[in-house]
C-alpha positions in Angstrom: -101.8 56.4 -40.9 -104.7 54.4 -38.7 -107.9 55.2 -38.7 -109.9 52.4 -37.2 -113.6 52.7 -38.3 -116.5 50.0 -37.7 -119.1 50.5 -40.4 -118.3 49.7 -43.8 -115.6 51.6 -46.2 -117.4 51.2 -49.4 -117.1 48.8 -52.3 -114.8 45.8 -51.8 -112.5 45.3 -54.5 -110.0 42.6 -53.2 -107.2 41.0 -50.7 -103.7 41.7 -52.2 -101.2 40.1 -49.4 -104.0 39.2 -47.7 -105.2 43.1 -47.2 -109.0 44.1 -47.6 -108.8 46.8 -50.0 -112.0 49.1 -50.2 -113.1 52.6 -52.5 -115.1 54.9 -50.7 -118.3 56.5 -53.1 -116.3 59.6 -52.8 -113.7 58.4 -55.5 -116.2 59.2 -57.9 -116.3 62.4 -57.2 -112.4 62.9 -57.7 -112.5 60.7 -60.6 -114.8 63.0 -62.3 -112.9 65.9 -61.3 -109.8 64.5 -62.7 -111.8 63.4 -65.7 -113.2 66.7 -66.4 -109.9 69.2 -65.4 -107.3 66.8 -67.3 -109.3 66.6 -71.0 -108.5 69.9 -72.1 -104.7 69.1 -71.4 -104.7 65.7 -73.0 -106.4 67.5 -75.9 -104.1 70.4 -76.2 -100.6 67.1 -76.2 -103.3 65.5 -78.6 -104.2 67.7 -81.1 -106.4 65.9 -83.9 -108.1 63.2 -81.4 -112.0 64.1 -80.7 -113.2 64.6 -77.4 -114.2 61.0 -77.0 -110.5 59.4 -76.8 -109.4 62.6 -74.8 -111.9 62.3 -72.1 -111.7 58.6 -72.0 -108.1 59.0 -71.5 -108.6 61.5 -68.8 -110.7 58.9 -67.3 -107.7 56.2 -67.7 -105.4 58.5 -66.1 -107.9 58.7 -63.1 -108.1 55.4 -62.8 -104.4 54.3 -63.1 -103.7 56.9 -60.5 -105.4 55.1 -57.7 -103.8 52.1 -58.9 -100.4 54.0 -57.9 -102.0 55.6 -55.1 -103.1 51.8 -54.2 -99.6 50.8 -54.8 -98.6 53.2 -52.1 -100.5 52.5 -49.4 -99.7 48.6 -49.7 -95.9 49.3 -49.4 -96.8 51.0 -46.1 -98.8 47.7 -45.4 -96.3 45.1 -46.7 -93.8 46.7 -44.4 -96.0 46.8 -41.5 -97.0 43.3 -42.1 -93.2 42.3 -41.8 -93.1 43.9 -38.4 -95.9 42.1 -37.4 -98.6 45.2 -36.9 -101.6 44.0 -37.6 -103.4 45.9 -41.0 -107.4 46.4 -41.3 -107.9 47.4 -44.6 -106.8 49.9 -46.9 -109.3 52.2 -48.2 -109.3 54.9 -51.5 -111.2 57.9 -51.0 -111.6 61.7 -52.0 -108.0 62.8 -51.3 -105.8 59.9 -51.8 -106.1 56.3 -49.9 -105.7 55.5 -45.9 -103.8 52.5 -44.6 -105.7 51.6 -40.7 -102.6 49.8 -39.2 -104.1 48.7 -36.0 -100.7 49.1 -33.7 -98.1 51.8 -34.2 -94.4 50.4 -34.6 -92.6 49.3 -31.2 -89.3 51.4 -32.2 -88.2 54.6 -33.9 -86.5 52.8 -37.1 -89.3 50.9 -38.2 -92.0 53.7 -37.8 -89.3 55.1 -40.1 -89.2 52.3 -42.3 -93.5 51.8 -42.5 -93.7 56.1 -43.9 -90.9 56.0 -45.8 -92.4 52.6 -48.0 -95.0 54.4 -49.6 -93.1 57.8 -51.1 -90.2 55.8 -51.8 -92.9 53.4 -54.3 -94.3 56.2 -55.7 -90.8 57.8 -56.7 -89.7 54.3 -58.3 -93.0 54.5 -60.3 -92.3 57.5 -61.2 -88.5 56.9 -62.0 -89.3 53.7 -64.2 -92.3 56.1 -66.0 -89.6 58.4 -66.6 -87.5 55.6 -68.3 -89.9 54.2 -70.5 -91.1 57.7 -71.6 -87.6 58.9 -72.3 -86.0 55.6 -73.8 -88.3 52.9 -75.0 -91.6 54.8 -75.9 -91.9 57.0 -79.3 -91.6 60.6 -78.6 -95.4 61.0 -79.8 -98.9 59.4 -79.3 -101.8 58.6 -76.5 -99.6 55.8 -75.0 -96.6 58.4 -74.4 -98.9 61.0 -73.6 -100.7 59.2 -70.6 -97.1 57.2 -69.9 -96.1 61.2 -69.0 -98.9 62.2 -67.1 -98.8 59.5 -64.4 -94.9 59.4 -63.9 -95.2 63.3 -63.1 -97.7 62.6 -61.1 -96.3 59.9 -59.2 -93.2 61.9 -59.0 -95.9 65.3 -57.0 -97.1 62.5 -54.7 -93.7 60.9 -53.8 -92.2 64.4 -53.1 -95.7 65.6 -51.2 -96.0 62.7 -49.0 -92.3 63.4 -47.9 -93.6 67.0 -46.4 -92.5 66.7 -43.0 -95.8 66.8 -41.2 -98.2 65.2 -40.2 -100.6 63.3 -40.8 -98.0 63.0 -44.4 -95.4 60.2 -44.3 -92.6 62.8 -44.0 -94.5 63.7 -40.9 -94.4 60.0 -39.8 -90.8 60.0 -40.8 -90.1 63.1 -38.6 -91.8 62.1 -35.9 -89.9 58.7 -35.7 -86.7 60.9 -36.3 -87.5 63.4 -33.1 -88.4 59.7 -30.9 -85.1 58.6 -31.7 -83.4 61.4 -30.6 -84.9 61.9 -27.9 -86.5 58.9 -26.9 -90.1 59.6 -26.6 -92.7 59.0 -29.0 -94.4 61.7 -27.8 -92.5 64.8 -28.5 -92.1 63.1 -31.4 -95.5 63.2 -32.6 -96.1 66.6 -31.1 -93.0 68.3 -32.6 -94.2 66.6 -36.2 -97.7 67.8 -35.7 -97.0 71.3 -34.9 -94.5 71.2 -38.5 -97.7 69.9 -40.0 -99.5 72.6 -39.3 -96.9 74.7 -40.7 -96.7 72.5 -43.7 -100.8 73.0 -44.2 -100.3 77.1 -43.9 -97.5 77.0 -47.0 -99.6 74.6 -49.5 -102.1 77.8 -49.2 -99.6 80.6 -49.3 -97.0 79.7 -51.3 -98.5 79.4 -54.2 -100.2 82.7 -53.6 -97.3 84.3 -53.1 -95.4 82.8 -56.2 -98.6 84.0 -58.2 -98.0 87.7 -56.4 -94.4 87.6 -57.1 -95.0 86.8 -61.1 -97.4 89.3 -61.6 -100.1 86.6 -62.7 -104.0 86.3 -61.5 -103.8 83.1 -59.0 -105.6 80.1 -60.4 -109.0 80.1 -58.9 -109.0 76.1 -59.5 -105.3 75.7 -57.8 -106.2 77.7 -54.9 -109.3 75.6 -53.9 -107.6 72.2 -54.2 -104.9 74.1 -52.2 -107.1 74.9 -49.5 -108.6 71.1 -49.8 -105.1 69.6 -49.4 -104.3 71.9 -46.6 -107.3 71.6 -44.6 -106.2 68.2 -44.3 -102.9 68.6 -43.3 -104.7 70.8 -40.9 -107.1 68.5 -39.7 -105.0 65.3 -39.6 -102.3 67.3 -37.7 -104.8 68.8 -35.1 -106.1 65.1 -34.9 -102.4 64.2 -34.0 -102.1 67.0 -31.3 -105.1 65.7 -29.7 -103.8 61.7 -29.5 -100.5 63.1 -28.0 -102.2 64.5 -25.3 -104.4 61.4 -24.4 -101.3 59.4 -25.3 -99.6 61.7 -22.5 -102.4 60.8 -20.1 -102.4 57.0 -20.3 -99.8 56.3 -17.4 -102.2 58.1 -15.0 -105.3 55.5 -16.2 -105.4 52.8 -13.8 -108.6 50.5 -13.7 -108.0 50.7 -9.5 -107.5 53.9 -9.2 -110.9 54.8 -11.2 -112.6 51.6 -9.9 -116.1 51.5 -7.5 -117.0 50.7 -5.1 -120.0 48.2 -5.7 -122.4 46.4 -3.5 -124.0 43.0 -3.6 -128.0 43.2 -4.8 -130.3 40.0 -6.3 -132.5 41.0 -8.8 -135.6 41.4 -6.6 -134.3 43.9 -4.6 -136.2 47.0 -5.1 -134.2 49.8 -6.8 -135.3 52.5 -3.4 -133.4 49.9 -1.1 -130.2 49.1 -3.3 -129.8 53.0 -3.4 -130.2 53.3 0.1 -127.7 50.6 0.8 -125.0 51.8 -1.8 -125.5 55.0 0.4 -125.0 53.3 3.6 -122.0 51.6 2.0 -120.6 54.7 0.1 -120.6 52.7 -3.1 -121.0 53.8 -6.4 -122.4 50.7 -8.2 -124.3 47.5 -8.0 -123.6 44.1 -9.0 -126.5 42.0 -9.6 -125.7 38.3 -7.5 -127.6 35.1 -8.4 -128.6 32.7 -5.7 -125.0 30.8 -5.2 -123.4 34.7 -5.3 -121.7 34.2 -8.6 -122.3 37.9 -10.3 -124.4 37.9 -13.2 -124.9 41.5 -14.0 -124.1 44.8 -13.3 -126.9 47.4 -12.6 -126.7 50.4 -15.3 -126.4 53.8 -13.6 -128.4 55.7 -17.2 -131.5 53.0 -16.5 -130.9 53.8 -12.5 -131.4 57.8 -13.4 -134.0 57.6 -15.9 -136.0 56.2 -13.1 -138.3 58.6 -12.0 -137.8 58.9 -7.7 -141.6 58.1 -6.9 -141.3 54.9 -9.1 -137.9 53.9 -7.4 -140.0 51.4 -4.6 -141.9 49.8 -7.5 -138.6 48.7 -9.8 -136.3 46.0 -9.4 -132.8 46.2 -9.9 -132.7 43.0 -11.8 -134.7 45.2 -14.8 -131.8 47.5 -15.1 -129.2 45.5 -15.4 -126.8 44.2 -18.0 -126.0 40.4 -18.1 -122.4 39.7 -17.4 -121.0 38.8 -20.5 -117.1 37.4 -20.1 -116.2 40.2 -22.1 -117.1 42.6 -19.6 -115.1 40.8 -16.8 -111.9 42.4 -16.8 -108.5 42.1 -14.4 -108.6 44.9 -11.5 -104.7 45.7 -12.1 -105.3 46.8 -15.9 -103.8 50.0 -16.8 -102.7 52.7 -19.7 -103.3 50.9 -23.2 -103.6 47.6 -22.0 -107.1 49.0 -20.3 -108.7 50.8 -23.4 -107.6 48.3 -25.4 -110.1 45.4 -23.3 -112.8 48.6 -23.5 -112.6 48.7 -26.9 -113.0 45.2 -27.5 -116.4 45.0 -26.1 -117.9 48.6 -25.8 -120.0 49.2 -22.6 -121.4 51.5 -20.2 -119.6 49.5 -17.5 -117.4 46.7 -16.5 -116.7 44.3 -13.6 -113.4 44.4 -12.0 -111.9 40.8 -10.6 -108.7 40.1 -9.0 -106.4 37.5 -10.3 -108.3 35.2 -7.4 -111.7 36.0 -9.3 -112.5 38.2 -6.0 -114.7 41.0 -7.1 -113.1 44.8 -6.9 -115.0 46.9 -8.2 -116.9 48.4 -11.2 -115.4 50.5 -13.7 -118.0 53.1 -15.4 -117.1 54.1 -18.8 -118.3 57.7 -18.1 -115.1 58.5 -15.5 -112.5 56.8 -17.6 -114.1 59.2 -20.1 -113.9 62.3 -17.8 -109.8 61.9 -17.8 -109.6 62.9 -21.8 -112.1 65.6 -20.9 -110.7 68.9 -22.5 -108.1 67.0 -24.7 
């Protein structure tokens, strides 16, 4: 899964295959959970160590888990990496770890193939734990004991991530299964999403009901971390809905269609008489001209409305407008991803649009591309 984010991650803790690996401040928190919930079991397979080696091995077993979980997301990366999608970093947090793949696979098959890396890791870790616990280590003692622990629990996260629903890899998996059949990405991702949902309502109520069904008290412990797990199921499939939708939407965003109309203004103009002559000229926009008529800037329409009406006369345009960085220069006949890709490279309030020729176009305001995901 991607999940581009600007500020930092947390602590840096190295590049394997060239990948910026990160762990959020919130590990801590699960660490010490795990640390705290797992001593009592190591001390019951343990009987005659103190509390000292059981909770320091509680704290191993927390530790070596992220290493698998680590392991995991850098098969989905390694594959990725093959296709040639770019990967941002992979970062280690409360539930688990996040791999921010900057481009989705081109085809069905190799969205496939990027999900099913990481369960597929996790069951061989758990496979090859299960082998050296059953045939190579003694039967008894901490190394055995912890040895068990993580091949089990390799084994819960290979056969959870293959859920099919998003935002799990079995959703990713589904969704690239539904594309290929019926060759849009979209009701692909919408038909996983939807099964993701369901997939978040069972983690909660199953186990309820098998508690019900057994006659026993459910696990007040089991059922919080249930409704943890499922809230983000929930969450990431919601999240999924929500991209389909815009995703759904992109064909209809065309830098031409949504461009304005701008005028010509120098910087000395007052901001009263560029109004005016935007209104005369039915434009919505003004692009700030030096001497030779080269444009330099673009006139922001927040500064244009926080200017008070009487104060209009006394203001120059030139004071509210952005220089024109290259960035902020883009090609009139833009459209779909291509278009909020260049916006998100340089993030601005608005942009010039040029022709091929370098003949002005237009300008295109942030705030009405915006206005097209309204309601998404």
């Amino acid at each position: 899964m991607s999940t581009p984010v600007k500020e930092s991650p947390g602590l840096r803790m190295g590049r394997p295959f060239g990948i910026p690996v990160y762990v959020s401040p919130t590990w801590l928190i699960v660490a010490a959970f795990i640390t705290i919930s797992l001593q009592p079991v190591f001390a019951a397979m343990l009987p005659g160590y103190g509390d000292v080696v059981t909770y320091t091995l509680a704290l191993a077993f927390a530790v070596l888990l992220y290493v698998s979980v680590l392991l995991h997301e850098l098969a989905h990366c390694v594959v990725a990496k093959h296709y040639g999608l770019p990967v941002r970093r992979i970062t280690l947090y409360l539930l688990g770890g996040v791999s921010e793949i900057e481009r989705e696979p081109e085809t069905a098959g190799r969205e496939f193939n990027v999900a099913f890396a990481g369960p597929l890791l996790s069951l061989v870790l758990g496979g090859v734990g299960y082998l050296l616990a059953t045939y190579t280590l003694p039967p008894h003692g901490i190394v055995p004991v912890l040895v068990f622990q993580l091949w089990t629990s390799n084994l819960v996260v290979g056969v959870f991530n293959l859920l099919p629903g998003l935002p799990l890899d079995g959703g990713r998996m589904l969704r690239a299964t539904v594309w290929k059949v019926s060759g849009d990405s979209g009701t692909g991702t919408v038909a996983a999403a939807w099964v993701g949902r369901g997939v978040a309502v069972a983690v909660v109520a199953v186990p309820l009901l098998l508690s019900v069904m057994s006659g026993q008290e459910p696990s007040l412990g089991r059922t919080l971390w249930s409704v943890v797990l499922a809230s983000f199921v929930w969450v990431g499939a919601s999240q999924s809905l929500r991209v389909a939708r815009v995703r759904a939407r992109l064909p209809q965003l065309r830098a031409r269609v949504l461009a304005r109309r701008a005028i010509p203004v120098t910087a000395d103009v007052p901001l009263s008489e560029g109004l005016r002559r935007a209104r005369e000229a039915g434009a919505g926009a003004m692009v700030l001209m030096d001497h030779d008529q080269r444009p330099v800037g673009i006139v922001n329409e927040t500064a244009v409305n926080a200017v008070p009406e009487h104060r209009r006369p006394w203001v120059n345009v030139g004071s509210l407008a952005r220089n024109l960085d290259p960035s902020l220069v883009l090609a009139a006949d833009l459209e779909g991803e291509s278009l909020l890709d260049a916006m998100r490279g340089t993030p601005a309030a608005e942009y010039l649009l040029v022709e091929r020729g370098g003949e002005i176009y237009g300008v295109l305001v942030t705030a009405d591309v915006n206005r097209m995901f309204t309601g998404v």
